[in-house]
N, C-alpha and C positions, 0 to 999 in steps of 0.2 A: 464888147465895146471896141469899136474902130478907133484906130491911132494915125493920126495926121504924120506926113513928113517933118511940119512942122515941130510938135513936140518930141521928136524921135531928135533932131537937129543938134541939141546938148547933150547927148546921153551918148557911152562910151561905144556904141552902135553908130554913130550919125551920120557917118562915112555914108552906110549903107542904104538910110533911108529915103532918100529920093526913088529908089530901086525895090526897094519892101513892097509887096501889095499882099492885100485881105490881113496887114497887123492887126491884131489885137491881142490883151493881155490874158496870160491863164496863169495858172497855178500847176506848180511843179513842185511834188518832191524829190531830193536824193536818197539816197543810201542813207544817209543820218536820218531821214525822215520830217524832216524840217524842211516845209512847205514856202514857197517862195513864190513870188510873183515874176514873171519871167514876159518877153512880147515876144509872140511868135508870128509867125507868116509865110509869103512864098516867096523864092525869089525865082526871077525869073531866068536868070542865069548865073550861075557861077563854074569859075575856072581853077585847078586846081592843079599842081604839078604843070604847070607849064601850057600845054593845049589839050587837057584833059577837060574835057564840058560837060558840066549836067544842066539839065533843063526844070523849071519850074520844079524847085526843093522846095520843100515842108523844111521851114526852120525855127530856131528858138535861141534867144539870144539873153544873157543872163552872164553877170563880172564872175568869170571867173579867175580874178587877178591874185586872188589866196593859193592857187595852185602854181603862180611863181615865183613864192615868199623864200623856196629854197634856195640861198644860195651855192652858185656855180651849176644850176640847174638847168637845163635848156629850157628854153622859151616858149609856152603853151600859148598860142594864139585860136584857138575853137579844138573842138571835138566833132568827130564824125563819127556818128551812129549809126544803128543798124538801116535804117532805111536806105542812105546813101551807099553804104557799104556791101546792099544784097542786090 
């Protein structure tokens, strides 16, 4: 199912969503094995470290706000996987 900018707009993504193309929702497990509903897509550009660029990423966007419940912890804003990473 495709996903409008629109209803991307209030969700902790919305930043990004004017920029999202081909959204749509899947299903993702973790490591606990508990199945979530997650919206994934491409984006057409992102920049990382300053003027580090990748082009048209496979991405997947899901709160992961539970992993800065630690405090004095540093601040997890995304994770980069192996596709980005090889």
């Amino acid at each position: 199912m495709k996903i409008s900018a629109s209803a991307l707009a209030g969700t902790q993504f919305g930043g990004l969503a004017s920029k999202l193309r081909k959204s749509t929702y899947a299903a993702l497990a973790g490591a606990d094995s508990v199945t979530r509903q997650v919206v994934q897509g491409e984006l057409p550009e992102m920049q990382l470290a300053g003027k580090l660029a990748f082009c048209r990423q496979q991405t997947v966007f899901s709160n992961i706000s539970h992993l800065n419940k630690t405090l004095g912890a540093t601040s997890i804003q995304g994770i980069a996987g192996y596709p980005m990473l090889s």
